[in-house]
C-alpha positions, -999 to +999 in steps of 0.1 A: +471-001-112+444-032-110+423-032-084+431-064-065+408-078-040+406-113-019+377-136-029+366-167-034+366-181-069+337-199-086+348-220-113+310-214-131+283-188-129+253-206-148+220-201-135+213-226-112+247-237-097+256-223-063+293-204-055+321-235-046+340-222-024+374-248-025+388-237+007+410-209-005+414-173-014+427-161-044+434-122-051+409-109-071+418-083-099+401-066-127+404-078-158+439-066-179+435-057-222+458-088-224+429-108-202+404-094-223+423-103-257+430-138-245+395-144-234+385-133-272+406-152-286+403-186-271+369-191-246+341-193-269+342-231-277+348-257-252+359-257-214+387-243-194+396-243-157+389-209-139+393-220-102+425-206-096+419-173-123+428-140-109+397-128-124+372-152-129+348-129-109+352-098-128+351-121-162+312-129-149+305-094-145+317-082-176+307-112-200+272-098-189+275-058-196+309-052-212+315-042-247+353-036-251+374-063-247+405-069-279+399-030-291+392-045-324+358-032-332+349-065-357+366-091-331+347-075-301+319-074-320+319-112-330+324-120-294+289-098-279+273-117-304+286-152-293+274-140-258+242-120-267+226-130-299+193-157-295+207-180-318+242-178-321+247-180-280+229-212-279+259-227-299+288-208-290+286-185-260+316-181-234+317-214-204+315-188-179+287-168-192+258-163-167+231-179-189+242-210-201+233-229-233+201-250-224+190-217-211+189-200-238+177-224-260+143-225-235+139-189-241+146-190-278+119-220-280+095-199-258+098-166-284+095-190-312+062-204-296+050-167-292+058-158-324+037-188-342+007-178-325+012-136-329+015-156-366-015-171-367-036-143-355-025-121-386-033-152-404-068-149-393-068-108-400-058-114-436-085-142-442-112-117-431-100-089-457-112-095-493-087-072-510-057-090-518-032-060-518-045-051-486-044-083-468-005-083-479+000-050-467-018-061-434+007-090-434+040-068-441+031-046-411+022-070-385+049-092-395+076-063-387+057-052-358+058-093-344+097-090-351+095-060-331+082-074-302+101-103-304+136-088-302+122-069-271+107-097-252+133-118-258+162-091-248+137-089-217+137-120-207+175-124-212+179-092-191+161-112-162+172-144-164+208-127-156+198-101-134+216-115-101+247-114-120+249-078-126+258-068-089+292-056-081+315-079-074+318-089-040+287-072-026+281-073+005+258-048+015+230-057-011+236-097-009+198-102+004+189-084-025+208-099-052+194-136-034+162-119-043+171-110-076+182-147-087+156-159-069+133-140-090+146-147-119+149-186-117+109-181-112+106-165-146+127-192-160+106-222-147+076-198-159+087-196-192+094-235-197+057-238-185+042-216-207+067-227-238+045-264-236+017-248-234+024-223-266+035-265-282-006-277-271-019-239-285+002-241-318-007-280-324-048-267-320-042-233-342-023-257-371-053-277-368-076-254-373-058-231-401-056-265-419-096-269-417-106-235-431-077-231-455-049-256-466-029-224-480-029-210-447-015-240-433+014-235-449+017-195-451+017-198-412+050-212-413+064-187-437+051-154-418+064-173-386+097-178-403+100-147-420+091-123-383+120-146-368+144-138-393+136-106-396+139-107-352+174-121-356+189-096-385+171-069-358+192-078-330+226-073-347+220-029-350+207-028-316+233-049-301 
């Protein structure tokens, strides 16, 4: 039998909203297979109403951490990468997903700055090696070593930016720390749309200055870059 319990029931969980609380209590349950299914189904694109939902607060949790939801491995699997992949959850993750849209487009343009310059720095190896077949191997390595780090940091940063969310529902014990928690993580946030303009000022100079020494460069910068964040985003689909 569900677990039912009384709460009140936020109708959004993005970062940066507060609970509403709309005067009343509706019984909270966990989440049913047909909830899960219907959720699936019909929740990635657009809007619905989840004031009065049985199970809006459980949905939170588990949009964050669950894996199982229609029991049909390619269907669930479509759905954790609406919710979970870089790209694809900046277009079409779930309305009640802890991390909403703009969010994750501010990471994503963050990694992207970080991956230009990680770019131009093998750029500058393979300028200083005179043997052609080496300076490609160079290049090869670093550029899968960049995608690397770039599925990491940017699972990392996701991990953070939703860490308040990842309590158990109706805590009450450990509500000073989870305030802690989402205060912490709204910090990294407004640190990481700091540093992604300064990554814009950094990349403008580097472009310059690859342009100056060699006009080849210029343009091989954007192909390594483009190649590491492919290579990033095919990454993240194993490891999901």
């Amino acid at each position: 039998m569900a677990r039912v319990q009384m709460a009140a029931v936020p109708p959004a969980r993005h970062m940066g909203e507060k609970l509403a609380v709309r005067g009343q209590l509706v019984p909270q349950r966990e989440m049913t297979l047909e909830d899960r299914a219907h959720e699936v189904a019909f929740r990635c694109f657009g809007k619905a109403d989840y004031s009065d939902c049985p199970y809006a607060a459980h949905l939170v949790n588990e949009l964050e951490k669950g894996v199982y939801w229609s029991g049909v491995f390619w269907w669930d699997f479509a759905f954790l990468a609406c919710n979970r992949h870089p790209v694809l959850g900046i277009v079409c993750c779930h309305s009640q997903h802890p991390l909403g849209k703009w969010h994750r487009a501010a990471i994503y343009a963050f990694i992207a700055g970080v991956t230009f310059l990680l770019c131009f720095f093998i750029k500058l190896l393979q300028a200083g090696t005179p043997d052609a077949l080496e300076a490609k191997l160079w290049g090869i390595v670093l550029n899968m070593f960049v995608s690397v780090v770039m599925l990491v940091a940017t699972k990392v940063l996701v991990f953070w930016a939703t860490v308040h969310s990842r309590r158990p529902i109706n805590c009450c014990l450990f509500k000073g720390v989870c305030c802690l928690l989402r205060c912490a993580s709204r910090l990294i946030f407004a640190v990481v749309a700091v540093v992604s303009v300064l990554l814009i000022v950094a990349l403008a100079v580097a472009y310059h200055f690859l342009k100056i020494q060699q006009d080849h460069q210029y343009f091989g910068l954007f192909t390594a870059a483009l190649l590491s964040q492919l290579t990033s985003l095919i990454l993240w689909f194993p490891t999901a």
